[in-house]
Jmol script that loads the backbone (N, CA, C; Angstrom):
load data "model"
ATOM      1  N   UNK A   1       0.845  -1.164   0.000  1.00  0.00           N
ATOM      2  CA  UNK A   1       0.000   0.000   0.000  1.00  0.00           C
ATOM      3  C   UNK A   1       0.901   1.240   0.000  1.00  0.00           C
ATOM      4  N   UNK A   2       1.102   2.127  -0.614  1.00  0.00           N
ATOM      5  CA  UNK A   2       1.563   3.468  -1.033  1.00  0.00           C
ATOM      6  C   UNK A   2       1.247   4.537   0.050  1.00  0.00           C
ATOM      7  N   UNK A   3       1.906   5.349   0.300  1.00  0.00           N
ATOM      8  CA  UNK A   3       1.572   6.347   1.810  1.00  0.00           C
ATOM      9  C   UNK A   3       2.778   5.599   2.816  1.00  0.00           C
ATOM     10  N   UNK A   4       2.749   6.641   3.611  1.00  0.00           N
ATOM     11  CA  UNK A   4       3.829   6.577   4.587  1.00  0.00           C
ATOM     12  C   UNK A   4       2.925   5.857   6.090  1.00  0.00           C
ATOM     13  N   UNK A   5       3.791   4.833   6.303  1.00  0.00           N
ATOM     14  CA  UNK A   5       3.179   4.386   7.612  1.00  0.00           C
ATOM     15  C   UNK A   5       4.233   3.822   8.624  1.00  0.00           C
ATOM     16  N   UNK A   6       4.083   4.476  10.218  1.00  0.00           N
ATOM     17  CA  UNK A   6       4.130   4.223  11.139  1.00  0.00           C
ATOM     18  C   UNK A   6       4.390   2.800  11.716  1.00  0.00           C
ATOM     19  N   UNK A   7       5.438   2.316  11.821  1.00  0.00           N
ATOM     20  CA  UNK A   7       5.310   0.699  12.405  1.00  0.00           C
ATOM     21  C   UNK A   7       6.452   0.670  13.076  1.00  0.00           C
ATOM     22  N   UNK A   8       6.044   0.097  14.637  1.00  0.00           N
ATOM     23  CA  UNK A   8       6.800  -0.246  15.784  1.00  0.00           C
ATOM     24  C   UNK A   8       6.942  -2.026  15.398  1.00  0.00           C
ATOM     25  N   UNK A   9       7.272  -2.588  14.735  1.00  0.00           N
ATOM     26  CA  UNK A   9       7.505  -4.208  15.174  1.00  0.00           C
ATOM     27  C   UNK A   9       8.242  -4.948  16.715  1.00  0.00           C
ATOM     28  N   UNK A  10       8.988  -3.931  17.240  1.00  0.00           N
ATOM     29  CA  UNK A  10       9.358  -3.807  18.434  1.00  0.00           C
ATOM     30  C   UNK A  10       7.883  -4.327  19.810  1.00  0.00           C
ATOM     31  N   UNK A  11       6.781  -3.233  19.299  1.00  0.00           N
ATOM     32  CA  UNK A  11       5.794  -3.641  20.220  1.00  0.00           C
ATOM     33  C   UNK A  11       4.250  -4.261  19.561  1.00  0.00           C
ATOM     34  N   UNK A  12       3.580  -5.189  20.533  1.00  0.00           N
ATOM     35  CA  UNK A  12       2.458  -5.614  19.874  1.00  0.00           C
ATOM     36  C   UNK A  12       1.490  -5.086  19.437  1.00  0.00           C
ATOM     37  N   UNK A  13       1.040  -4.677  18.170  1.00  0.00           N
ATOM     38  CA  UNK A  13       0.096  -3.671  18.510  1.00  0.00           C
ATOM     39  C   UNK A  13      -0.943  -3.022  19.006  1.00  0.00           C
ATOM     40  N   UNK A  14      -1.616  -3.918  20.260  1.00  0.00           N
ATOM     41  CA  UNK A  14      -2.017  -3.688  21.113  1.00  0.00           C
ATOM     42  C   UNK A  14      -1.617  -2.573  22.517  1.00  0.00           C
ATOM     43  N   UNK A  15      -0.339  -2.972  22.281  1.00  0.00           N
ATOM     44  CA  UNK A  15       0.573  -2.397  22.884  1.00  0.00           C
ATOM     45  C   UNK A  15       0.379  -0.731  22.513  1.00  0.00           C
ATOM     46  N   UNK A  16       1.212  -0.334  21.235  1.00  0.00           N
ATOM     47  CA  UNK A  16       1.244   0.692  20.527  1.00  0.00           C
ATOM     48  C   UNK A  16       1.014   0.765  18.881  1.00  0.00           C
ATOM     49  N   UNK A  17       0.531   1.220  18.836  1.00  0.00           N
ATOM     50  CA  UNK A  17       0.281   1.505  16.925  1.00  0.00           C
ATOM     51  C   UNK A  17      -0.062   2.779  16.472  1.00  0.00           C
ATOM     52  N   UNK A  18       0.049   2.889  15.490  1.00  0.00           N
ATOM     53  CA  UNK A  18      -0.282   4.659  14.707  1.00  0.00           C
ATOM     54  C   UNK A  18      -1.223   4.148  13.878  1.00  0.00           C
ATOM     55  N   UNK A  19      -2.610   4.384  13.540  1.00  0.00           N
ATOM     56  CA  UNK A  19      -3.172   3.954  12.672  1.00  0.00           C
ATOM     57  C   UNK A  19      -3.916   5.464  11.883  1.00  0.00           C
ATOM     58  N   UNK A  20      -4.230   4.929  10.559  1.00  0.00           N
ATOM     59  CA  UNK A  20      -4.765   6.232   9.990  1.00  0.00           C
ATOM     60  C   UNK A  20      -6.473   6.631  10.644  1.00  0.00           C
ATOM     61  N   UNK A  21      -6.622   8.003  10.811  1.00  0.00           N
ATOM     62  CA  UNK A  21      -7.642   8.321  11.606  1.00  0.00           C
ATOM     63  C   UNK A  21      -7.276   8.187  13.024  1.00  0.00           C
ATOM     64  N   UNK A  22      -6.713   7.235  13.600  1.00  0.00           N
ATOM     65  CA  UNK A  22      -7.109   7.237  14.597  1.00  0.00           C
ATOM     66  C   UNK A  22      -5.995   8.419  15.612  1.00  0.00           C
ATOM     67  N   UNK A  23      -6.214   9.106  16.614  1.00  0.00           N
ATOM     68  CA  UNK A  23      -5.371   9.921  16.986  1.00  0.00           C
ATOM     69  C   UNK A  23      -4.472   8.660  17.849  1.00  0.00           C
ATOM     70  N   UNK A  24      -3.284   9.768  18.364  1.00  0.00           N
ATOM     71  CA  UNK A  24      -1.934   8.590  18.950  1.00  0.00           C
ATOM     72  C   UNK A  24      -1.902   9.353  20.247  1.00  0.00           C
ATOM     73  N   UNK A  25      -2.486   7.990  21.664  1.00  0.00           N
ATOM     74  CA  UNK A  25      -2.928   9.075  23.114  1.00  0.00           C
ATOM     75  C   UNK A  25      -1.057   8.786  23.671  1.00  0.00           C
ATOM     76  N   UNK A  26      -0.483   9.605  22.948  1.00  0.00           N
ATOM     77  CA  UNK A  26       0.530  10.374  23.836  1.00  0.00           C
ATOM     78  C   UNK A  26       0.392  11.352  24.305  1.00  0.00           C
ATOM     79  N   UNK A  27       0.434  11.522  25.784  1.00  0.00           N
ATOM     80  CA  UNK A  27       0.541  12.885  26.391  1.00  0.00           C
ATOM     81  C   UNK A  27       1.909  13.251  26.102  1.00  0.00           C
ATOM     82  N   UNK A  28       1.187  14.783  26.048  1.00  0.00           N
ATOM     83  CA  UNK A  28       2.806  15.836  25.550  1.00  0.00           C
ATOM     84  C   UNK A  28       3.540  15.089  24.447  1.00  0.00           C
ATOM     85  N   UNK A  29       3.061  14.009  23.577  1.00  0.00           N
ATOM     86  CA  UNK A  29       3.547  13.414  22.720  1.00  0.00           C
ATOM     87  C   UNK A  29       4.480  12.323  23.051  1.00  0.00           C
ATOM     88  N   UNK A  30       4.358  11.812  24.244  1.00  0.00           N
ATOM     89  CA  UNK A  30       6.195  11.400  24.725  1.00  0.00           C
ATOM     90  C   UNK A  30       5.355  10.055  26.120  1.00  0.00           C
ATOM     91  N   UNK A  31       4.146  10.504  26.680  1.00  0.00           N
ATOM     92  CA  UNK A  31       3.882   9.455  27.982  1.00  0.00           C
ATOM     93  C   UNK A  31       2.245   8.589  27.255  1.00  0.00           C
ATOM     94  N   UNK A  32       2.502   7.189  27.120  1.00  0.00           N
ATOM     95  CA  UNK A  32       1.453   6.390  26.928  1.00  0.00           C
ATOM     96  C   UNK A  32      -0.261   6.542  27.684  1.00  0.00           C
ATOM     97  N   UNK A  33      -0.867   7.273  27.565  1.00  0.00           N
ATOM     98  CA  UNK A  33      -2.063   7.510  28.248  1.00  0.00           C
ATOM     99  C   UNK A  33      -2.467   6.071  28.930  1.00  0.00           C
ATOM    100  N   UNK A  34      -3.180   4.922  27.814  1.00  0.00           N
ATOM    101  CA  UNK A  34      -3.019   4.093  28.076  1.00  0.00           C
ATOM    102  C   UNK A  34      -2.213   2.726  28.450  1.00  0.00           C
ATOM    103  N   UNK A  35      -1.049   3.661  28.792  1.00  0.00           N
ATOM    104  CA  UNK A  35      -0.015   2.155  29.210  1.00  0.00           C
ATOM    105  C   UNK A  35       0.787   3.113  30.257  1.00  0.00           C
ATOM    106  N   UNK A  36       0.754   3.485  31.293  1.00  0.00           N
ATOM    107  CA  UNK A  36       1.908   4.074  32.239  1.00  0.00           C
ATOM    108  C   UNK A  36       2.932   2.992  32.097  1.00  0.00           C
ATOM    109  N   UNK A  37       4.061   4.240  32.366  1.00  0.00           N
ATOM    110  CA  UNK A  37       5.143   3.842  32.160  1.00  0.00           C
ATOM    111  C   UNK A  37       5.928   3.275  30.828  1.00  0.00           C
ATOM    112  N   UNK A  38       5.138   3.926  29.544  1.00  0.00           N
ATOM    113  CA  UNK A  38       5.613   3.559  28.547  1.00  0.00           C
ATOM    114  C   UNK A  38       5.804   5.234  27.709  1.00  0.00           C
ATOM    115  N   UNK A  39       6.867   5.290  27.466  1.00  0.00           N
ATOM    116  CA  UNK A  39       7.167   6.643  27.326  1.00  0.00           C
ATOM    117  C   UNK A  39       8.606   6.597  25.413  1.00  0.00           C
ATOM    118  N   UNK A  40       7.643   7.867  24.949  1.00  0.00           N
ATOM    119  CA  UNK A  40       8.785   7.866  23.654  1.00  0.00           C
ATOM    120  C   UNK A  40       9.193   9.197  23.593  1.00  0.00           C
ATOM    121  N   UNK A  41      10.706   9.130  23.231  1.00  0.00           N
ATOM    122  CA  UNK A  41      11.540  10.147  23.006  1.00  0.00           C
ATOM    123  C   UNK A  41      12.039  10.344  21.608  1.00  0.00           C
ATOM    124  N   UNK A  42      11.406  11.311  20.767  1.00  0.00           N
ATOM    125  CA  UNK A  42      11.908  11.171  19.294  1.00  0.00           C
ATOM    126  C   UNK A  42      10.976  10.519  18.532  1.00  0.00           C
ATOM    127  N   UNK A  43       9.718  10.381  18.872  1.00  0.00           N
ATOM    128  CA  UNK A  43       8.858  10.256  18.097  1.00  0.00           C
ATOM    129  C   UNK A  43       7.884  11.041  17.932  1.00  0.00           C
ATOM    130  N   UNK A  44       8.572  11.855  17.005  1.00  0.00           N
ATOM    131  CA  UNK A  44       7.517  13.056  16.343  1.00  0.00           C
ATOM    132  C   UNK A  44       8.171  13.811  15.416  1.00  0.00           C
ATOM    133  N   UNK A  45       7.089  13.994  14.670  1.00  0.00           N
ATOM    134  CA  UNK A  45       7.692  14.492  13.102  1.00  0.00           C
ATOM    135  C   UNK A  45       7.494  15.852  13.432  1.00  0.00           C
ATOM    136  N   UNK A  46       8.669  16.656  13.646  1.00  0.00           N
ATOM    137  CA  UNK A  46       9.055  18.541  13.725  1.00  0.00           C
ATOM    138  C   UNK A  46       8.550  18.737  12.668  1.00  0.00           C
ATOM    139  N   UNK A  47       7.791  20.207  12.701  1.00  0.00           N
ATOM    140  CA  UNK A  47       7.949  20.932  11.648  1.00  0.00           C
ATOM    141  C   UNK A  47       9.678  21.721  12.148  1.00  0.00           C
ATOM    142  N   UNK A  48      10.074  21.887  11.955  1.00  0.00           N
ATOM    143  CA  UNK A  48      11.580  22.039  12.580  1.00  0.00           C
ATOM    144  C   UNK A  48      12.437  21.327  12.989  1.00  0.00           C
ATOM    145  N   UNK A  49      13.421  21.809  13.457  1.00  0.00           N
ATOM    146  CA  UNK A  49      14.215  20.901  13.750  1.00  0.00           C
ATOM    147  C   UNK A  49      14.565  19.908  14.954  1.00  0.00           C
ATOM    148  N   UNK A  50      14.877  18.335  14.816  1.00  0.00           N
ATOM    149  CA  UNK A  50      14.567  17.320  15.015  1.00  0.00           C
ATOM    150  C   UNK A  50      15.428  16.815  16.716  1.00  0.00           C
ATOM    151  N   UNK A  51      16.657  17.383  16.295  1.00  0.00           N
ATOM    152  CA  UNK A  51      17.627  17.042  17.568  1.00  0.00           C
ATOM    153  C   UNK A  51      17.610  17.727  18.827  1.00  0.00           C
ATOM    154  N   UNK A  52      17.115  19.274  18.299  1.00  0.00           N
ATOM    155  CA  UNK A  52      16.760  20.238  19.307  1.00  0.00           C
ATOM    156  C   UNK A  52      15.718  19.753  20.572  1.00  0.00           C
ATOM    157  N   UNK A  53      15.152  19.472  19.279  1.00  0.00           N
ATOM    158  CA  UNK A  53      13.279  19.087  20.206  1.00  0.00           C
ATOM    159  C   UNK A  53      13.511  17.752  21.102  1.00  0.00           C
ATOM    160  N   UNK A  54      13.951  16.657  20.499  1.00  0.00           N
ATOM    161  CA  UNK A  54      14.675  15.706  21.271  1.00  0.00           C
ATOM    162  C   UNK A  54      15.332  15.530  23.057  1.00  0.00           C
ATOM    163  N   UNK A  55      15.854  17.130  22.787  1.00  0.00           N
ATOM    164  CA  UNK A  55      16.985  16.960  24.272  1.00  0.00           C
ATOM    165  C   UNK A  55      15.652  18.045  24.754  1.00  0.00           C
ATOM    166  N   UNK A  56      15.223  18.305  24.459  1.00  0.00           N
ATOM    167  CA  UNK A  56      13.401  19.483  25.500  1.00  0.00           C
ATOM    168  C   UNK A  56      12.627  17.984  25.813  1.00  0.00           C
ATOM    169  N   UNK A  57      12.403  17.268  25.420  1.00  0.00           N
ATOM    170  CA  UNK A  57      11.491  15.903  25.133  1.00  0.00           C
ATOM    171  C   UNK A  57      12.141  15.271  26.507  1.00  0.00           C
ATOM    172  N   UNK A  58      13.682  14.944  26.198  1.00  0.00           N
ATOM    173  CA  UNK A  58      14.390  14.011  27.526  1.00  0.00           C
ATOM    174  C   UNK A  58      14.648  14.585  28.580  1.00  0.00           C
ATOM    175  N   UNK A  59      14.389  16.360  28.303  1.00  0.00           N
ATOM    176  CA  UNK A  59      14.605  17.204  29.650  1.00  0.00           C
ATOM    177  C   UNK A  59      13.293  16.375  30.643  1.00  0.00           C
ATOM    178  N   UNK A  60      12.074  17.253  30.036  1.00  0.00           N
ATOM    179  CA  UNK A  60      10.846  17.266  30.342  1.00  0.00           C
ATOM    180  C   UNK A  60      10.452  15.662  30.730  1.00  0.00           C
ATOM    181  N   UNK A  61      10.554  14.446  29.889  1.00  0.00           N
ATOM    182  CA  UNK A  61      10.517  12.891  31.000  1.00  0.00           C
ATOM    183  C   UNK A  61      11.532  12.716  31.956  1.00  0.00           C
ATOM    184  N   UNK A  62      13.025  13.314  31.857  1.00  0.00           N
ATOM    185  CA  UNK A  62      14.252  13.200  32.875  1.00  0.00           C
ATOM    186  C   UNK A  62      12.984  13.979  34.414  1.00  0.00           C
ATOM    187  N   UNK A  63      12.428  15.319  34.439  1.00  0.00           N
ATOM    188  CA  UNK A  63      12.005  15.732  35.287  1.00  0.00           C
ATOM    189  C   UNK A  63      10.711  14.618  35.665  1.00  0.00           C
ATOM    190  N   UNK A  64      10.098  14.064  34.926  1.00  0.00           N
ATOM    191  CA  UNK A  64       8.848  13.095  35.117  1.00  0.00           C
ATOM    192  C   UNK A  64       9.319  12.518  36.500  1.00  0.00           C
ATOM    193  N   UNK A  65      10.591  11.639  35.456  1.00  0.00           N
ATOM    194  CA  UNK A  65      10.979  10.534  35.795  1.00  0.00           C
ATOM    195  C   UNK A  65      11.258  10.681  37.223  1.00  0.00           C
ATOM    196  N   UNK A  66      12.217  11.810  37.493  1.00  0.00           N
ATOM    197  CA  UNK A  66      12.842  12.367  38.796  1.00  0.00           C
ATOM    198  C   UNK A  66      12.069  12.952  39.540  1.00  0.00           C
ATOM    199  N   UNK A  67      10.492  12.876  39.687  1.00  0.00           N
ATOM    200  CA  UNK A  67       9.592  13.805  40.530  1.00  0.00           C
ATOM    201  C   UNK A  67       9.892  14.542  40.666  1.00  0.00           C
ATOM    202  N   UNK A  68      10.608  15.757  39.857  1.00  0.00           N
ATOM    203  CA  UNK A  68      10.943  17.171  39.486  1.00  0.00           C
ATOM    204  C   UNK A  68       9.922  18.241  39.215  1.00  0.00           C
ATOM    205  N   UNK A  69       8.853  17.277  38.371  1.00  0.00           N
ATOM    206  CA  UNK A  69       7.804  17.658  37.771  1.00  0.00           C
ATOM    207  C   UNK A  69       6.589  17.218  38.415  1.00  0.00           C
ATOM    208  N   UNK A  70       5.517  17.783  38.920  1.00  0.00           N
ATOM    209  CA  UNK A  70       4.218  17.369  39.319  1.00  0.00           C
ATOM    210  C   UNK A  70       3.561  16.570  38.566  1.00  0.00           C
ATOM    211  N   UNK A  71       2.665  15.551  38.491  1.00  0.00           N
ATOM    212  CA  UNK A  71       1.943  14.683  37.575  1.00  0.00           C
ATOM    213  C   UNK A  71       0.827  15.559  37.446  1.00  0.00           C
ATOM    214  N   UNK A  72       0.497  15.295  35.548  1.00  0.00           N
ATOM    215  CA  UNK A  72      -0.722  16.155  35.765  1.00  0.00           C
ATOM    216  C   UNK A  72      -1.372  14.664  35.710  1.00  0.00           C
ATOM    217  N   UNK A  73      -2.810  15.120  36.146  1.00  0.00           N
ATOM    218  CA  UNK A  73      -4.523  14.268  36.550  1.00  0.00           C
ATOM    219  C   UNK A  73      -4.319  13.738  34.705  1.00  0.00           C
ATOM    220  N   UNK A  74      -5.499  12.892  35.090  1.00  0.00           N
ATOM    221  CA  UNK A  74      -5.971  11.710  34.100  1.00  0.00           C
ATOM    222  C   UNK A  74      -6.872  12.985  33.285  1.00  0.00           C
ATOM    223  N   UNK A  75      -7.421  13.940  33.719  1.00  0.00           N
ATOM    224  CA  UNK A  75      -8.547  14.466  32.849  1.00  0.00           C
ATOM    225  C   UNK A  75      -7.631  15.744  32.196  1.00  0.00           C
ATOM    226  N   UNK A  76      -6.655  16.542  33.014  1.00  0.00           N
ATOM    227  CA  UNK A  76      -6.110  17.312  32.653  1.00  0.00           C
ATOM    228  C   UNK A  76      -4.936  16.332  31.260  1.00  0.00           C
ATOM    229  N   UNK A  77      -4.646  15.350  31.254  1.00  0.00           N
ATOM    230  CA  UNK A  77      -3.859  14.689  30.358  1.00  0.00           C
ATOM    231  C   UNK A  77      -4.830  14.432  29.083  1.00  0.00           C
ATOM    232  N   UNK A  78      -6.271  14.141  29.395  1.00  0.00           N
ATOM    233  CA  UNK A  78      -7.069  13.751  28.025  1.00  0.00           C
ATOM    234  C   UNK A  78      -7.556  15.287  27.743  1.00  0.00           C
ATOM    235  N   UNK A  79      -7.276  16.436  28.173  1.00  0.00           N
ATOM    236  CA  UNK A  79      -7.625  17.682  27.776  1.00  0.00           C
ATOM    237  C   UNK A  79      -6.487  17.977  26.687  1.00  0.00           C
ATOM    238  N   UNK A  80      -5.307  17.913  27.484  1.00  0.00           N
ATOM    239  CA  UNK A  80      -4.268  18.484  26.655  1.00  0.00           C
ATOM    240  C   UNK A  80      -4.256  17.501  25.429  1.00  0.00           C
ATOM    241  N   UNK A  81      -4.666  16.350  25.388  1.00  0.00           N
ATOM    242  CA  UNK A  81      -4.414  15.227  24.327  1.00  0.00           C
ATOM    243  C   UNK A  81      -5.336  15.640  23.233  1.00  0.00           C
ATOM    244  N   UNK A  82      -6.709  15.743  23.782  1.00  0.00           N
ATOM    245  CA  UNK A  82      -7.909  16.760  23.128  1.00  0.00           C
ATOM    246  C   UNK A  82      -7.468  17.591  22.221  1.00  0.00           C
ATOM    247  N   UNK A  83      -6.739  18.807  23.063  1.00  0.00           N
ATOM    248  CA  UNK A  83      -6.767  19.970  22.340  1.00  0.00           C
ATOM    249  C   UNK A  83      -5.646  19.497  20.973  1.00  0.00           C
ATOM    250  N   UNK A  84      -4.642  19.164  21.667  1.00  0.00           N
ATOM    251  CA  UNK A  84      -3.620  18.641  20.507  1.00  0.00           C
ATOM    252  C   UNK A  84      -4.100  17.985  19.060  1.00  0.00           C
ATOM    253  N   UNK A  85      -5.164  16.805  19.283  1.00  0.00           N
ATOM    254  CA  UNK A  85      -5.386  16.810  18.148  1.00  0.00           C
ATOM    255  C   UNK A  85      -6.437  17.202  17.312  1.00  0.00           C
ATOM    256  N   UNK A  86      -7.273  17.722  17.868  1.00  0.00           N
ATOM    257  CA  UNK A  86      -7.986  19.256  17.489  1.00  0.00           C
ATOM    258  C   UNK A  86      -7.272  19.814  16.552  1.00  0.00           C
ATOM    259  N   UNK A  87      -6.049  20.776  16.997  1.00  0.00           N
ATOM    260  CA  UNK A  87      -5.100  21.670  16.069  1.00  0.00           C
ATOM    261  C   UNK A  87      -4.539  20.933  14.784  1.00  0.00           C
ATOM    262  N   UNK A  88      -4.276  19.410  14.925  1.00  0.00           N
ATOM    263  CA  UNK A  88      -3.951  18.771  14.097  1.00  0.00           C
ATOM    264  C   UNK A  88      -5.401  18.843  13.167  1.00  0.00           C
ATOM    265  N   UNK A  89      -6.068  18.426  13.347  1.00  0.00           N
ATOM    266  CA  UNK A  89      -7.331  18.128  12.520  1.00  0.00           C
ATOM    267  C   UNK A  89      -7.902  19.456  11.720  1.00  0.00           C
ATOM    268  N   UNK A  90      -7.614  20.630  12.552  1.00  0.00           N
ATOM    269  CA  UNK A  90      -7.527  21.552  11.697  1.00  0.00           C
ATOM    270  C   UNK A  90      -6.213  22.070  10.320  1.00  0.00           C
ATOM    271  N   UNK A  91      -5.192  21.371  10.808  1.00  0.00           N
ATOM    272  CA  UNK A  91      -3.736  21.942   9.865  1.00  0.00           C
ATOM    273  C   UNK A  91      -3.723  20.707   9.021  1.00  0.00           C
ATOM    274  N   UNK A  92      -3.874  19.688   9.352  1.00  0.00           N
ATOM    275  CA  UNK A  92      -3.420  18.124   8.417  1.00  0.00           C
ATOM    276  C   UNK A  92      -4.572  17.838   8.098  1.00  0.00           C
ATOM    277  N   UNK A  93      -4.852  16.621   7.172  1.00  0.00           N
ATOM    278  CA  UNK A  93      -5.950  15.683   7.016  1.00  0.00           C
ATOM    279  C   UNK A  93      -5.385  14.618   7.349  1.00  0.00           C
ATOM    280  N   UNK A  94      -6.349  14.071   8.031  1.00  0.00           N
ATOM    281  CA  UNK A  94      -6.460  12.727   8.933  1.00  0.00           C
ATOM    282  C   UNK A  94      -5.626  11.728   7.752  1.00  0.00           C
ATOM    283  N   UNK A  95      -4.397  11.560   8.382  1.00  0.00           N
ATOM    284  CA  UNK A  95      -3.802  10.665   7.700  1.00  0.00           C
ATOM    285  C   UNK A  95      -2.625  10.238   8.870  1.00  0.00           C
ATOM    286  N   UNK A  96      -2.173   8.928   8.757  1.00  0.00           N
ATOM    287  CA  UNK A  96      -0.945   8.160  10.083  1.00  0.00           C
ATOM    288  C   UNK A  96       0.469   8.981   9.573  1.00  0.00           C
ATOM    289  N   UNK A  97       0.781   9.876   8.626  1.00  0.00           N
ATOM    290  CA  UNK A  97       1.410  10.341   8.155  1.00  0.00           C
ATOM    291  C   UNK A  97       1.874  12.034   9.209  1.00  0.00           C
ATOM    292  N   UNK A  98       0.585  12.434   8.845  1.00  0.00           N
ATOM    293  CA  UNK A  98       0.415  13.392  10.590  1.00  0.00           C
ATOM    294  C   UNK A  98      -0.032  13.177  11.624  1.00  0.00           C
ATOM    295  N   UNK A  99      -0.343  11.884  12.023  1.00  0.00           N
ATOM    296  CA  UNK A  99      -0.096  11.609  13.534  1.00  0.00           C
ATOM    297  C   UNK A  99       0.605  12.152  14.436  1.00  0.00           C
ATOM    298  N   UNK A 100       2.013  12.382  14.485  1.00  0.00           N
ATOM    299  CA  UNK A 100       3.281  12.824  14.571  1.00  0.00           C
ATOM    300  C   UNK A 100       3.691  13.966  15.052  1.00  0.00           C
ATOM    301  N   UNK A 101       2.356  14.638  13.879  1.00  0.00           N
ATOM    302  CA  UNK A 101       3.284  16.189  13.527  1.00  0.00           C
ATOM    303  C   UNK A 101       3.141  17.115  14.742  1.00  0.00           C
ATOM    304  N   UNK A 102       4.339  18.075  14.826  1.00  0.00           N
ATOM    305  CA  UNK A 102       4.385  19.160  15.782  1.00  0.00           C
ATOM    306  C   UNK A 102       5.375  20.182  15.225  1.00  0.00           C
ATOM    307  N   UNK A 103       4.645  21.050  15.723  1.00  0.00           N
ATOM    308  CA  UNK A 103       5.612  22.775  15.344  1.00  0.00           C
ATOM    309  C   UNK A 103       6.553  22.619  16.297  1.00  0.00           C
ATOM    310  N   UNK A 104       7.977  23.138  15.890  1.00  0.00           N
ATOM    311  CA  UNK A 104       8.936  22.980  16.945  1.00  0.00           C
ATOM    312  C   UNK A 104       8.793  23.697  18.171  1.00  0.00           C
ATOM    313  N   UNK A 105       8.520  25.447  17.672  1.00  0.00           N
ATOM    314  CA  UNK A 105       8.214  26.328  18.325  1.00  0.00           C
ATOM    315  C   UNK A 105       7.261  26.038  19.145  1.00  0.00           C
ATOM    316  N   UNK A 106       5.992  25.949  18.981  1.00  0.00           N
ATOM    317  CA  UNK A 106       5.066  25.531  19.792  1.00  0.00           C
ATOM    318  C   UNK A 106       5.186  24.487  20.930  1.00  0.00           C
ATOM    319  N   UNK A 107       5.910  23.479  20.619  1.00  0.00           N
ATOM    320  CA  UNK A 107       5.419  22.263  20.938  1.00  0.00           C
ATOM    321  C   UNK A 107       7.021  22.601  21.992  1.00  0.00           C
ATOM    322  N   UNK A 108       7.909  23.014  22.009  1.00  0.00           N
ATOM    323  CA  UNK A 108       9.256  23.134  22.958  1.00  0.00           C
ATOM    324  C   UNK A 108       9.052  24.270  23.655  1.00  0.00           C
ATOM    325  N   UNK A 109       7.799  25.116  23.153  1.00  0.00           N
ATOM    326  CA  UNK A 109       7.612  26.606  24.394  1.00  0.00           C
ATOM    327  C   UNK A 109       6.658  25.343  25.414  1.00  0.00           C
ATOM    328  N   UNK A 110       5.465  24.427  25.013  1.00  0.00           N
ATOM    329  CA  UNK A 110       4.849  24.034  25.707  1.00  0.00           C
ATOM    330  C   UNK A 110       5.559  23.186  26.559  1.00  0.00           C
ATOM    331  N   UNK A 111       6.522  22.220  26.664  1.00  0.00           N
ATOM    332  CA  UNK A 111       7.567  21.982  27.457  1.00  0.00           C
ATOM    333  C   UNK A 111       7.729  22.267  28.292  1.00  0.00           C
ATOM    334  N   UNK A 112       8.680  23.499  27.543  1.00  0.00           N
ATOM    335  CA  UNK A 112       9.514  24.290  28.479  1.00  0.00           C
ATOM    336  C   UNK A 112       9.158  25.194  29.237  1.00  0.00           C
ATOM    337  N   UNK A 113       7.578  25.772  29.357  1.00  0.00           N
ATOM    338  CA  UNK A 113       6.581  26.295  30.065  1.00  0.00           C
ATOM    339  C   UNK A 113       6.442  25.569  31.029  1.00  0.00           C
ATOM    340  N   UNK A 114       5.777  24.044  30.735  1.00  0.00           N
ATOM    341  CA  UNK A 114       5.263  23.206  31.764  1.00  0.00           C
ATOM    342  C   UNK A 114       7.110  22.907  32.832  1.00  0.00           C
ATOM    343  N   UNK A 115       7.792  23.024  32.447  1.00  0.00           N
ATOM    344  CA  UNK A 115       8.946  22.595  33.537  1.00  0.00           C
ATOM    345  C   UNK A 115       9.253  23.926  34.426  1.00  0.00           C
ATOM    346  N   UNK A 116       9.295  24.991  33.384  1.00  0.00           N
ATOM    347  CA  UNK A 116       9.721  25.799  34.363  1.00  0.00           C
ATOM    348  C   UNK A 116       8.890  26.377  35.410  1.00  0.00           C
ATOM    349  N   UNK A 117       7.281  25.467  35.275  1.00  0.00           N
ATOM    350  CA  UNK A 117       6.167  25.913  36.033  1.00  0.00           C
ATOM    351  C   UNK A 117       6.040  24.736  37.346  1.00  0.00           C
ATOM    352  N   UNK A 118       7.081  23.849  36.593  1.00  0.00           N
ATOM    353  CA  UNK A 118       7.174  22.455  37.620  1.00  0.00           C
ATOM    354  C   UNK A 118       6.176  21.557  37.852  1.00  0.00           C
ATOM    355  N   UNK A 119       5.677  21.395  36.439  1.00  0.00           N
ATOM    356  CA  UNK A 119       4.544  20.624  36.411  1.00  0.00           C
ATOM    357  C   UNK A 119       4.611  19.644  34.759  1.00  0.00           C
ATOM    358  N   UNK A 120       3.815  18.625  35.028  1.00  0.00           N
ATOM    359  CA  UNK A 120       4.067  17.898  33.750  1.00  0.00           C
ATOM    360  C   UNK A 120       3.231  18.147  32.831  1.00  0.00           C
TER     361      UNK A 120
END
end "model"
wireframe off; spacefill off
backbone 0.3
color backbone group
């Protein structure tokens, strides 16, 4: 099939998958909604640049990880997940191709907001 697609063979896909239509419940792009404790670094397609966003990504789970950062709630996590792909659904068409996508700018002020506010 032709089009760009998403595949972890690493995990079952039960586990994790990108499918077309369907949104991908990473909080902040990076913590498994449905699987605690399953967390990705570098999976997301920048509109910008790629390595930058990376070391904001391992800042922001390094603080998770280290109770640096406050946990946000289960409802405040499906809000922010909400709004996220909202904005997507307005800029992309539903395709596993923009699953992914994030503005660098945007998406490393929201970060780097939430840490220096000491919260996840």
């Amino acid at each position: 099939m032709p089009g760009y697609r998403a595949s972890f063979p690493f995990l079952a896909p039960e586990v994790f998958a990108v499918q077309d239509g369907a949104p991908v419940r990473l909080y902040r792009r990076i913590a498994a909604l449905d699987r605690p404790g399953l967390y990705s670094v570098g999976l997301v397609q920048p509109v910008g640049p790629t390595i930058p966003l990376v070391e904001v990504q391992a800042r922001w789970l390094a603080g998770v990880l280290a109770g640096r950062l406050a946990p946000a709630g289960a409802a405040a996590m499906e809000t922010e997940l909400i709004a996220h792909h909202q904005a997507l659904a307005r800029t992309y068409v539903g395709s596993a191709r923009y699953a992914l996508e994030v503005d660098y700018k945007g998406y490393a002020g929201q970060l780097n907001g939430a840490m220096r506010a000491g919260r996840a």
